[in-house]
N, C-alpha and C positions, 0 to 999 in steps of 0.2 A: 454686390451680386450675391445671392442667394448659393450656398454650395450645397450639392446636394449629396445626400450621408448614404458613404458605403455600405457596403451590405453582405450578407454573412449570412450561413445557418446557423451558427452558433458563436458565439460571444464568449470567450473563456477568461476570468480576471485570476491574474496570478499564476507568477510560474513556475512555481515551485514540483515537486514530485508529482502530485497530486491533478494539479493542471495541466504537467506533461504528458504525462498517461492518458489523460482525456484526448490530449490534442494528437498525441501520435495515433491513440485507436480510434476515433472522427479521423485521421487522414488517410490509416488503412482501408477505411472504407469509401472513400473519394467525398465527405463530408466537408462542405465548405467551412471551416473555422478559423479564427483569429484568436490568437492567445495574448495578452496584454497586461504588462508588468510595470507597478509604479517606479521601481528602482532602475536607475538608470544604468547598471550592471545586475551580471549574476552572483546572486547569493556565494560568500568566500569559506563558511566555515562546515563544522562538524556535525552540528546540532542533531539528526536524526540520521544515526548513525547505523544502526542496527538495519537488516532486512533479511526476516524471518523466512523460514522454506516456503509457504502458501505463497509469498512474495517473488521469490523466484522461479515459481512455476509462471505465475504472470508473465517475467521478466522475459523467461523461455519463449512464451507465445508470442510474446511482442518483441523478440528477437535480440535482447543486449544481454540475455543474462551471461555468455562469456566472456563480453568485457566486464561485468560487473565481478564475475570472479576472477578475471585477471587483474584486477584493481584494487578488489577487496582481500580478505584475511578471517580465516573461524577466530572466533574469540580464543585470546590465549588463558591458560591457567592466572589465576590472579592469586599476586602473593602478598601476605594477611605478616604484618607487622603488628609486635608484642612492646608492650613499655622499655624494656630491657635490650630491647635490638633485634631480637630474635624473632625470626619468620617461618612461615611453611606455606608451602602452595598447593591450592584448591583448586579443580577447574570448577565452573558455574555453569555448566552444564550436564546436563545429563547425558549419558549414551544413549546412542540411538542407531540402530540396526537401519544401515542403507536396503532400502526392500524395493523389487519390479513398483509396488502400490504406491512409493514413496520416495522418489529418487532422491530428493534433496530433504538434509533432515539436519542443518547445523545453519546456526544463522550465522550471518556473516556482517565482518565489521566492516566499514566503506564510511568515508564521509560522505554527509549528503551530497555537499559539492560537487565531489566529486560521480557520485550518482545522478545528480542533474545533468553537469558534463554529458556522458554517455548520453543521458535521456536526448538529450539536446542534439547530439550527433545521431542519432535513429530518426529524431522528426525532420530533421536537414535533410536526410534521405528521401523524403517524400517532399522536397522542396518548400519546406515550411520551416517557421524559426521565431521565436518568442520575439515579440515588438515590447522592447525596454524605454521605459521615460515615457509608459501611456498609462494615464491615471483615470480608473473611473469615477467620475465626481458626481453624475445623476443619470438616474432613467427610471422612464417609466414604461407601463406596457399595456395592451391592449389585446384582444382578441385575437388579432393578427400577427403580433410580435413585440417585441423590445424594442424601444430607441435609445441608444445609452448616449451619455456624452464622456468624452476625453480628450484632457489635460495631457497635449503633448508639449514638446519643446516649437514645434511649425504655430502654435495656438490648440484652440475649440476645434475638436473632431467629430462628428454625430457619426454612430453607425448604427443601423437597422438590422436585427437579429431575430429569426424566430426563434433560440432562446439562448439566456443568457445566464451562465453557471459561474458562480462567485465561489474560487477558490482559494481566496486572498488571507487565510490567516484566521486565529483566534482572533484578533481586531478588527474582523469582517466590515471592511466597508457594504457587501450587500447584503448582509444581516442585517446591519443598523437601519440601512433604509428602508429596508422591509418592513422593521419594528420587529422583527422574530424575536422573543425571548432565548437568553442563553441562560439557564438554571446550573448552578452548580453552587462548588464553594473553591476559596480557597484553602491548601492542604496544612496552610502554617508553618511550612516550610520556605527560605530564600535563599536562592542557589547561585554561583557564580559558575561558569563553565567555559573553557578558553582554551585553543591551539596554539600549544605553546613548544617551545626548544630547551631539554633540558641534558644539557651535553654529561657523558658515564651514566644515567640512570637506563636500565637495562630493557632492553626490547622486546625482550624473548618473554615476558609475563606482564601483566598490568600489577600496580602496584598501590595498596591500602592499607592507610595510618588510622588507628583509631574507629573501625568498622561499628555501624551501629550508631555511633555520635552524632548525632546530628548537629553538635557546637563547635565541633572538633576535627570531623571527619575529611580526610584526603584521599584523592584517587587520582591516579594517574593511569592511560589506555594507552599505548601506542596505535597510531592511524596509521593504518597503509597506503604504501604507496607512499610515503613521505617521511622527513625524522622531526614529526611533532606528536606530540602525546596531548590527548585530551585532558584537561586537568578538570575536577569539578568538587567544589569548597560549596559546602553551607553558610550562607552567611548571614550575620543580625537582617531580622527583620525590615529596621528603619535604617537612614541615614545613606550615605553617600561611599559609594565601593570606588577605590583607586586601583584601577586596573593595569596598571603599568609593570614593569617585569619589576622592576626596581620594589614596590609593594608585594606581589603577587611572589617574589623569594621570600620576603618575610614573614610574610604571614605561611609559608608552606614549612619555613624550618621554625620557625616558633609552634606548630602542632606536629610536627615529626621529630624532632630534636635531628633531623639530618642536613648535613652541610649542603644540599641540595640549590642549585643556583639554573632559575628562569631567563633566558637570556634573549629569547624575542616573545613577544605574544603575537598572533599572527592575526586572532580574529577572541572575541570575547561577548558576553552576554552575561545579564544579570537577569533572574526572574523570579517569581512566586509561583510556584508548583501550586495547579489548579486543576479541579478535572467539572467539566461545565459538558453540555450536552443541549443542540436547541431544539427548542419547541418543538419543529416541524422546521422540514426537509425544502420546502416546497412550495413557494408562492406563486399560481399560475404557471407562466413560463418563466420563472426562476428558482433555478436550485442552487443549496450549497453542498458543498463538496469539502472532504477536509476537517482541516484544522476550523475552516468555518463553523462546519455543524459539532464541533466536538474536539476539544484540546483536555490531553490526558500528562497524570505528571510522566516524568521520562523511563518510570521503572520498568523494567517488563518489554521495551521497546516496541510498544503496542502504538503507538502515534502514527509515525511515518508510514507504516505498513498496511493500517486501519484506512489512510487515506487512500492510499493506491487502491486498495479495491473497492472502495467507492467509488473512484473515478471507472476503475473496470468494471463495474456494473451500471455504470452510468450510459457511458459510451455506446454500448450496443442498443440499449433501447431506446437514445436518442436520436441515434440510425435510423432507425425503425419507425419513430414517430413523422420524421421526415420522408424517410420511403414511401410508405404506405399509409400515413395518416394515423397511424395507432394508437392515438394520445392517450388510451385506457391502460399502456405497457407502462407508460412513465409516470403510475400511482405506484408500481410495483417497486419502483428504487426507493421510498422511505419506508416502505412494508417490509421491504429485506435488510435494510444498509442499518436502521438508527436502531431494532435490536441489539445487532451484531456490534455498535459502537457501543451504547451500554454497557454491554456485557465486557467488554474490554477496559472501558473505567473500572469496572469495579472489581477486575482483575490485576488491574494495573496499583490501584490503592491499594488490595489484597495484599501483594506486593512488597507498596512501600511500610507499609502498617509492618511485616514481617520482618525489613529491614530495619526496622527502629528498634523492634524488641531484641532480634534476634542475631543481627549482622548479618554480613552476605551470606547466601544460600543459594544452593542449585538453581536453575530455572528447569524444570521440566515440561515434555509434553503440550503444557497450558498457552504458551509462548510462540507457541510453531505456528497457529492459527489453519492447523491441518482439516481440523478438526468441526471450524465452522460450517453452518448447514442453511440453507432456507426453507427447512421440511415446512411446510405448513403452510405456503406463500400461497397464492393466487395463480401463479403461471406454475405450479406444479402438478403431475399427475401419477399416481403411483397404485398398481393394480394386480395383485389382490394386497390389503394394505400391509400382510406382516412381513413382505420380504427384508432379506438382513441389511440392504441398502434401499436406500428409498430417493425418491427424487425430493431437490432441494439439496442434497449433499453433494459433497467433490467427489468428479468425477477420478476415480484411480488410472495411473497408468497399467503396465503392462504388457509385456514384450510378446510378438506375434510374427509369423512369416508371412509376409506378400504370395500372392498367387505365382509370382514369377520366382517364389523359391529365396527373398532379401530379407534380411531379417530387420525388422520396425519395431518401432515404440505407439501406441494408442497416443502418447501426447505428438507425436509426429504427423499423425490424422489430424489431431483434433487442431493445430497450428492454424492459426488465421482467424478471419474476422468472421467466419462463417458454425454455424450450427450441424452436428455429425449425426447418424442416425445410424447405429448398430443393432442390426437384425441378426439373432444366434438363431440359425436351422431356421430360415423360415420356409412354410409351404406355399406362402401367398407369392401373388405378383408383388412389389414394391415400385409404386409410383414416383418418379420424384418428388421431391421437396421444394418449396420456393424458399431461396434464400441458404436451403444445407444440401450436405451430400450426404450419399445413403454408402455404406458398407453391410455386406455380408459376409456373414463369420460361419465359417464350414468348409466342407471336403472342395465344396464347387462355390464357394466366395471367392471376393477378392481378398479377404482375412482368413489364414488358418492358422486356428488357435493349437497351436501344436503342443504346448506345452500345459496347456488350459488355466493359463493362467487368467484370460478373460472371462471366464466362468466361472472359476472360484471368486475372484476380487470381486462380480458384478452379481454371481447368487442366478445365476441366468438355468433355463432351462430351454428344452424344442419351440420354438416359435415369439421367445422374450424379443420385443425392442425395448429399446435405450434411445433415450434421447437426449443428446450432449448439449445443453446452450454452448452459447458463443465465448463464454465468459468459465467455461471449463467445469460449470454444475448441474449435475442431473436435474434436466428438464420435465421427464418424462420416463417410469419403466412400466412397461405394457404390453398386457400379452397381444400376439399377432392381430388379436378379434377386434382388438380396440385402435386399430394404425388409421382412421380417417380423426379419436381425440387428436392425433398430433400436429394436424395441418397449422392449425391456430397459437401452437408452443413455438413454430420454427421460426 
């Protein structure tokens, strides 16, 4: 007998950060989705550890970023070992002035793992939950949809998707099938990297033998939340790495000269730092997402962060094309996203190119990912063109009192799957929006900007809208004359 294939709006392979994010902001929106993961657990280690402030503004909106900082840890001072024994300690970051425009401005360390965790416990909440030991093996697509097939443990699964987003990794199984080209190179560097128990070595600092060496070089991170340190060794190019604690002490006091003793490894990885970037984003109804379209080496901690908001720019206009038929919106995710990944390769090599000549050094400002913009895109509108913010940029926070006299934050509005529209002193009627809500900022708003802090951060004058996407970037700023351009940005 003939089974006939489940069905879906959306198809998500891989469940790592990147595919999580997708699938909890599709289920905020009551988007039918499945998420399916080759691995028959979840992922156990470190690997992308870092999650930058633009990160957890995300995280904010989609509601885990307090477990994330109850879980995670700011980067500690890292202490820079000399031939002789002797150290000093550096922090590797920059100061940064917490401001209303910029709540969060220190990245933070967290395993990913452990990051998933939480991810995993948010989409549970909307009664959904990653399906482990489902392998996509083929599909094909047509005008109408996706037909994938998967390799579970019951046998053959067919499921029917009107689309289907492959988040599966640098080793993209739906890249490959696509034929997308991935252009890059590798950086000639090969790295070992492992959670590891190293009983007396000190928690309070990360710890670096030989900075700059790339033949020589030792690190050790304390992970939060747990007493294992990240370890992470260069290692020869060719040949076969013995990952075991028994090995992995030797080799750490033969390039430290310290008595230093590995005593579990918890989880391990061998790789060749690569920074690849594909073609195009986008085949019909398949996109990637990810590590898929773009795998970056680890410096800089541009990777993990880079995906999440591709998947948060993804989400809402997949909504959208499902709502309301919009399929001209989901051109606009490789017109905004495979910039903004470029330009993070080549920050990210910037980087480790720095590290080689020069040994560790601060990260400033470049890092935060505060900073990215989609000025220029297609679904932006910005009028008259020189204002100091323009749409395509992040939208800023900024503290504000409710009409009932409470005192709120602008990202407290903007929370949810929904689009915001702030009117400063308007004289006009304001219609609804389909799909956003509208606020007014004045004496007789629902917003008084008592402190004007929304005016300075937004550059606003008598009768400015603002129009917030969904995804926290200036859609749209426009004087009052022009509020029927906006119907088509919400």
């Amino acid at each position: 007998m003939k089974t006939e294939p489940s069905r879906c709006d959306v198809l998500i392979c891989g469940a790592g950060p990147a595919g999580l994010v997708l699938a909890i902001d599709l289920a905020r929106r009551g988007v039918s989705a499945r998420l399916v993961e080759k691995l028959d657990r979840p992922f156990t280690g470190s690997r992308g550890k870092g999650i930058q402030p633009r990160t957890q503004e995300i995280f904010e909106d989609l509601g885990v970023i307090d477990h994330i900082i109850a879980r995670g840890a700011e980067y500690p001072p890292q202490r820079f070992y000399s031939a002789d024994g002797r150290f000093h300690d550096e922090s590797m970051v920059e100061p940064f002035e917490v401001t209303a425009e910029e709540p969060y401005h220190l990245a933070l360390v967290i395993p990913q793992s452990t990051t998933e965790g939480v991810l995993r416990a948010k989409l549970l909440e909307y009664g959904r939950a990653p399906e482990f030991a489902k392998e996509l093996t083929d599909f094909t697509q047509d005008a109408g949809g996706v037909q994938a097939t998967l390799r579970t443990p019951q046998g053959l699964e067919t499921v029917q998707a009107s689309y289907l987003v492959g988040c599966d990794g640098g080793r993209s199984f739906v890249r490959h099938h696509l034929g997308i080209d991935f252009p890059g190179k590798s950086l000639g560097i090969r790295a070992l990297t492992a959670d590891v128990r190293v009983p007396g070595l000190s928690r309070e600092v990360g710890h670096r033998w030989n900075d700059g060496d790339m033949t020589a070089q030792v690190g050790f991170d304390p992970l939060a939340g747990s007493d294992l340190f990240c370890l992470q060794v260069p290692v020869p190019l060719e040949g076969d790495v013995d990952l075991s604690a028994k090995n992995l002490t030797a080799l750490v006091r033969q390039r430290t000269g310290q008595a230093l003793t590995i005593t579990d490894v918890e989880w391990s990885s061998v790789f060749v730092m690569g920074a690849r970037l594909a073609a195009k984003y986008r085949v019909g109804r398949v996109f990637l997402c990810g590590d898929a379209a773009h795998v970056h080496p680890p410096t800089g901690g541009q990777g993990l962060n880079t995906s999440v908001q591709d998947a948060y720019n993804l989400g809402w206009k997949l909504a959208r094309a499902l709502e309301r038929g919009d399929e001209e919106i989901l051109a606009t995710y490789e017109e905004e996203r495979r910039p903004i990944a470029e330009s993070m390769l080549g920050l990210s090599q910037t980087i480790l190119d720095k590290e080689k000549e020069q040994g560790g050094r601060k990260r400033g400002r470049e890092v935060l990912q505060l900073d990215l913009s989609y000025a220029g895109s297609s679904i932006t509108v910005t009028e008259p063109a020189n204002r100091p913010l323009a749409a395509g940029d992040r939208a800023p926070d900024a503290p504000f009192t409710t009409a009932a006299g409470l005192p709120k934050r602008l990202f407290d509005v903007f929370r949810g799957p929904h689009s915001t529209l702030l009117a400063f002193e308007p004289s006009i009627e304001l219609k609804p929006l389909v799909g956003g809500q509208v606020y007014r900022i004045g004496e007789h708003g629902e917003i008084r900007d008592t402190q004007g802090a929304i005016a300075r951060s937004y550059g606003l004058a008598k009768g400015d809208l603002v129009l917030i996407r969904p995804d926290g970037y200036i859609g749209a700023i426009v004087p009052e004359s022009s509020f029927e351009r906006l119907s088509p940005l919400t």
